[in-house]
Every structure is written in structure tokens, then in C-alpha cells.
C-alpha positions in Angstrom: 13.6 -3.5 -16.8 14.0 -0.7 -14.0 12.4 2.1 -14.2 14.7 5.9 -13.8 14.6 7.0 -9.9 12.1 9.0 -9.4 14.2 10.6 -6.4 17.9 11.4 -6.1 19.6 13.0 -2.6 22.3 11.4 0.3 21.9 9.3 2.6 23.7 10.2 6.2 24.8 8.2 9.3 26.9 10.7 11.4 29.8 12.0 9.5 29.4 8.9 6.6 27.4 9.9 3.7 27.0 8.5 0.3 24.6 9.5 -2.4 21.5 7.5 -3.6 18.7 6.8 -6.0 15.0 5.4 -4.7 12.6 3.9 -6.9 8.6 2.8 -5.9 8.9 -0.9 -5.3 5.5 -1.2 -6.9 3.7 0.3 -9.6 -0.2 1.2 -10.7 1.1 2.2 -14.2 -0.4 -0.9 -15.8 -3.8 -0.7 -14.3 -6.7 0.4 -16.8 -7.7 3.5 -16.2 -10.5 5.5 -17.9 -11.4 9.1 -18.4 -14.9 10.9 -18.3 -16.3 11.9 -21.4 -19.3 13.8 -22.7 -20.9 11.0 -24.6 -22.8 13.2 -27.1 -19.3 14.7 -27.8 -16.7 12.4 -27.6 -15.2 15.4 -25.7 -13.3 14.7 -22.3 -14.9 15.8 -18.9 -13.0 18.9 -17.1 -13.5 19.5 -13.0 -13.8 23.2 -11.7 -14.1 24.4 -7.6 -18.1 25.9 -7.3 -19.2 27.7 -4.4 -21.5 25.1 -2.9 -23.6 28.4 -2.1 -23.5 30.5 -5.4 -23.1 27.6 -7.7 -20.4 30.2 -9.5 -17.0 28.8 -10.4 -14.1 29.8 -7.9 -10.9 31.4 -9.2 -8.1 29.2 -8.1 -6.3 32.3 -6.9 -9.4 32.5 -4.5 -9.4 29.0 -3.2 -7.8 28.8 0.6 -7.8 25.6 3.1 -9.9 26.0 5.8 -10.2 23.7 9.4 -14.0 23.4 10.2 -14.1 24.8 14.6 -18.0 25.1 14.2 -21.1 24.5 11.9 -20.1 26.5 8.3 -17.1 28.2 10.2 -13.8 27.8 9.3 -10.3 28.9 10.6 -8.0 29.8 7.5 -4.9 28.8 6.9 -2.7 30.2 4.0 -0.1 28.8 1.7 2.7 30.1 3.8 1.6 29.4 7.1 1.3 25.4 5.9 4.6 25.4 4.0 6.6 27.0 7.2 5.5 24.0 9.5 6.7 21.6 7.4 10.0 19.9 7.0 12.6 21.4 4.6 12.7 19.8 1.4 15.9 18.8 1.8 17.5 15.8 -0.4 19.4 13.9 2.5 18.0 10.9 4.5 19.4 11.4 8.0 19.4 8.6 10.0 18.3 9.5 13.4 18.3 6.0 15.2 17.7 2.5 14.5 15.0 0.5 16.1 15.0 -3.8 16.4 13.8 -4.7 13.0 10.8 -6.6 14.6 9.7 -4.1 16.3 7.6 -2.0 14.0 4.5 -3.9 13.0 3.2 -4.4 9.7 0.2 -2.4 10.4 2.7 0.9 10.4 4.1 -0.1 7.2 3.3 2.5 4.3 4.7 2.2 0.4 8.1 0.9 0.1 11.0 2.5 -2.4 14.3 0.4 -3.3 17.0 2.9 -2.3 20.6 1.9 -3.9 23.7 3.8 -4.1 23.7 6.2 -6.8 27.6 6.0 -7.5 30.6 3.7 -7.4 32.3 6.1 -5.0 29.6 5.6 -2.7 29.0 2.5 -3.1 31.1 1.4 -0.3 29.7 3.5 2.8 26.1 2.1 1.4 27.3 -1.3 1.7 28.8 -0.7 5.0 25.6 0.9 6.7 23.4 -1.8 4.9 25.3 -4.6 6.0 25.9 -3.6 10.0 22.2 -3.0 10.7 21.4 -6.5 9.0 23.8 -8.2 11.3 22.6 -5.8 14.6 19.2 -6.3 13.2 18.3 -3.1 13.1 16.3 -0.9 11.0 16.7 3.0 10.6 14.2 5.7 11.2 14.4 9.3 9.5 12.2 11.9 8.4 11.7 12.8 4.5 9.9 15.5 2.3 8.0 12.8 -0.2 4.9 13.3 -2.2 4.4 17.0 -1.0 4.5 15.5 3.0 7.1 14.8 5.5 7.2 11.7 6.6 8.9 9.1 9.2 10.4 6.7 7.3 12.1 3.2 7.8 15.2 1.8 6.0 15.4 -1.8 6.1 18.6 -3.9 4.6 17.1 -6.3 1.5 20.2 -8.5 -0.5 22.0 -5.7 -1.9 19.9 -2.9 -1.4 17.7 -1.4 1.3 14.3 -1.2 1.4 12.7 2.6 2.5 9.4 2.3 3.8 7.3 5.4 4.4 6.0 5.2 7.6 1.8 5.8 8.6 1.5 8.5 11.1 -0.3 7.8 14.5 -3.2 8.7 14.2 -3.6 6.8 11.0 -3.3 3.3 12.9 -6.7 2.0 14.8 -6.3 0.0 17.8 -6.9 -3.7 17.1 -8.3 -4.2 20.6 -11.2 -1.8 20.0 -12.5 -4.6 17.1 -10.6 -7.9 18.6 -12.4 -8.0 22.2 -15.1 -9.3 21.6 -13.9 -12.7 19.9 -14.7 -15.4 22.3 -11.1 -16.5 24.0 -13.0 -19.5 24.6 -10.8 -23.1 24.6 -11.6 -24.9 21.2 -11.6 -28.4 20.7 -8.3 -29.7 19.5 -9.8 -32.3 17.2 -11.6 -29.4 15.8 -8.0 -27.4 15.2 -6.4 -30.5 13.8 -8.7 -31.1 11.4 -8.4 -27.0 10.0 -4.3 -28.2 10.2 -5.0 -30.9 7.7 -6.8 -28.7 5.0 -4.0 -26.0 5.7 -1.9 -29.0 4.9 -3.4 -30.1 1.7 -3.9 -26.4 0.3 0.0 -25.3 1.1 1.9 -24.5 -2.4 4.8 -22.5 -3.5 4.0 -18.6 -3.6 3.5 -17.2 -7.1 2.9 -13.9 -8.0 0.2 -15.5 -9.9 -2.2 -16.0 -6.7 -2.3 -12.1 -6.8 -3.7 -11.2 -10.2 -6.7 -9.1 -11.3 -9.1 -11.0 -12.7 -11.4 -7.9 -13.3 -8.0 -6.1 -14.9 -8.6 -9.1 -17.5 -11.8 -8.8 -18.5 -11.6 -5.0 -18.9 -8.8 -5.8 -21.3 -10.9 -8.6 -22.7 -14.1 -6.1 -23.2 -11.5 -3.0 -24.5 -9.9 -5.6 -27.2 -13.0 -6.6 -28.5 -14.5 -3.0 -28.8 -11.4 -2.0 -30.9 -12.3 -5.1 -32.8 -15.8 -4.0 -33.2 -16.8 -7.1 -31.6 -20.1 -7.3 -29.0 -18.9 -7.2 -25.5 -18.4 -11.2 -23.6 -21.1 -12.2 -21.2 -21.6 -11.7 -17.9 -20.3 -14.9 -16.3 -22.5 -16.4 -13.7 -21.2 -16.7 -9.9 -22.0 -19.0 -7.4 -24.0 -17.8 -4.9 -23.1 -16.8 -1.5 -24.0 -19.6 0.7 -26.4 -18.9 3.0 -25.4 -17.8 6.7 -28.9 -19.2 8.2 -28.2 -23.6 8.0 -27.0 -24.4 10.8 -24.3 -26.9 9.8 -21.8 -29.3 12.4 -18.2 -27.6 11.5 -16.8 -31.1 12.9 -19.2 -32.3 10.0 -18.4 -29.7 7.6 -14.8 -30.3 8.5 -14.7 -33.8 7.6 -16.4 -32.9 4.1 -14.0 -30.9 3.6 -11.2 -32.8 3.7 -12.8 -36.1 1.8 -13.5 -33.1 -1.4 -9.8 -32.1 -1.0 -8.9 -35.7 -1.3 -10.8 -36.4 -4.4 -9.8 -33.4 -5.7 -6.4 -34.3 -6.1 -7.0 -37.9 -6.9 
């Protein structure tokens, strides 16, 4: 069933508008979640701001952010000052320009929202914006207030809809150079890549959402039922053990082990 938008506004190309509804294209509402409680009570767990000097409780009409320039010295910042940098809340996604779709890596790729049209009047100017960057392939870039931030985003055309991705900011991506080279770029033995091809080959399936489930979720569901029951908690389940980094195994060897256990697998 979809869920109610959680975000209503227009989106603008030049002098076409139309006006749409976005949605979170995933969800944590099902995960378990718990709450601290003070067991001798029963009573839930409340935070409060101390002054890490005084230990005393701070007034929330006292707190302020603060930007550490030196050891326990901080340059304040009030309310105002951080509201009057950032973009104006306003409810229209402006697209600014449009990028080749496979240009923007998955590394900058944030949460993504379904954005459809929120009326039949509109409907067509979506359609028509959707449909001419799918066949330019193009994406769009704008900027949007969400979740208290502005942020770049990315509209991307998906079937009938588009998908909006919120965008990380630059300095939130690491350079994959600065952890990739040190890899050997040595020349490996073909045989050897062959033989990897073959297990690849004999491990390939259909996707199913089912690969991606929460085992742990499970059990916590497993353990909660049977409280509410009354019942004692299941047992620990025994793991393997992590195999041991210090044999000095043949992967040509291991390789070819592999792929006989695969075969008798599926006999």
C-alpha cells in the first residue's frame, strides 16, 4: 500500500511547472526498536544537556552551537545567523541543469524519494519532462530544503515516475585512491580468473529481495514473541568459526575445491 507524501511543492523546468508529491523510497518503520527503561521502575529513560563542567542541567533556552578554533574555545553561532545562510524553504524543485545520467557515481548517491505528479492537470508537463531526459539521458540537478538541510539533489526518470535522490555533499565522499593504491596491479594468472568465473557461474540466481533480510530482525521478533508468551528466551545458535588467516593454502588448490563442493552441492 503507499504510504501519504510526506512532502508536497512544484516541480519547475523554465516556464513549465506542475505540482508534485514525494515519498521515501524506503522505510525503517518496521525495524524493532527499543526504549531505555529504569529496570527497578518500569519507568522510561529521559535525556537532559549537563554542563560537562558543573554537572548542572542546561536550560534549553541556554543551549547555543558552538565551532571548536582552539582547545575548550569556541566561536558562537546563533539561531539566526545559521537559518540566514541557508536556502529558503521554499516548496518548488527548480531544475537548474541536467547532467549525463552516468555521470554521477553511486558513491554520491544519498536516500531516494518517488516524486509523482500530484494532479491530473499536471500530469502532462511531468510526463513530458520525465520522458525527454530519459531519451537525452539526462538526469536533473537542483537544490532543496529537506530534513532541516539544503541539499543538491538528482532527479532521475524510473517507468512512470522519477526517482529524487538527495545528493552527499563533497566533503562527505573519500577518495577511493587514498585506500585502492596499494592493491598490487600485478598480472594474475588467467587459469586462476577462470576458475573464480566458473564459481560466479554456478552461484548466479535471480535477485530476490529475500537475499537482503535481517536475520537478527528475526530473532529479536523470535525472543519478543516468546517473552509475551512467557516462554524462556531460544538459544544461542552456535557459528562457525572464522577460518584461520595463518594456513597457507594453494588458491589454485582451494579453487579447485571449490568448485568440486559446488558440484556436489547441487547434485
Amino acid at each position: 500500500m503507499a504510504q501519504r507524501a510526506f512532502w508536497k511543492g512544484y516541480m519547475k523546468l523554465s516556464l513549465v511547472t506542475c505540482p508534485v508529491a514525494m515519498t521515501p523510497a524506503t522505510s525503517e518503520s518496521e525495524k524493532v526498536r527499543f526504549h531505555t527503561l529504569n529496570e527497578k521502575t518500569g519507568n522510561r529513560v529521559v535525556s537532559h544537556y549537563v554542563d560537562a563542567v558543573t554537572s548542572k542541567p542546561v536550560n534549553e533556552d541556554d543551549e547555543v552551537k558552538g565551532y571548536p578554533k582552539g582547545e575548550e574555545d569556541y566561536v558562537f553561532l546563533e539561531d539566526e545567523e545559521l537559518e540566514a545562510v541557508g536556502l529558503e524553504s521554499t516548496r518548488t524543485i527548480d531544475i537548474e541543469m541536467f547532467v549525463s545520467s552516468d555521470s554521477i557515481g553511486w558513491i554520491w548517491l544519498d536516500k531516494p524519494h518517488y516524486l509523482v505528479p500530484d494532479d491530473s492537470v499536471g500530469e502532462e508537463a511531468f510526463s513530458v519532462i520525465r520522458d525527454a531526459m530519459a531519451a537525452a539521458g539526462m538526469v536533473g540537478i537542483s537544490r532543496l530544503v529537506l530534513y532541516r538541510r539544503e541539499r543538491a539533489v538528482m532527479l532521475e526518470p524510473r517507468d512512470k515516475g522519477i526517482v529524487l535522490w538527495t545528493l552527499r555533499y563533497g566533503d562527505e565522499v573519500r577518495d577511493a585512491g587514498d585506500y585502492f593504491a596499494e592493491i598490487d596491479a600485478r598480472k594474475l594468472d588467467p587459469d586462476l580468473v577462470t576458475l573464480v568465473g566458473r564459481l560466479i557461474d554456478s552461484r548466479t540466481q535471480p535477485w530476490d529481495p529475500d537475499m537482503v533480510r535481517d536475520p537478527v530482525q528475526e530473532k529479536l521478533l523470535d525472543i519478543i514473541a516468546s517473552k509475551k508468551k512467557g516462554r524462556r528466551r531460544p538459544a544461542k545458535e552456535k557459528t562457525d568459526a572464522a577460518p584461520s588467516s595463518s594456513n597457507v593454502v594453494s588458491i589454485l588448490d582451494a579453487l579447485k575445491r571449490s568448485i568440486k563442493a559446488e558440484g556436489r552441492a547441487k547434485n
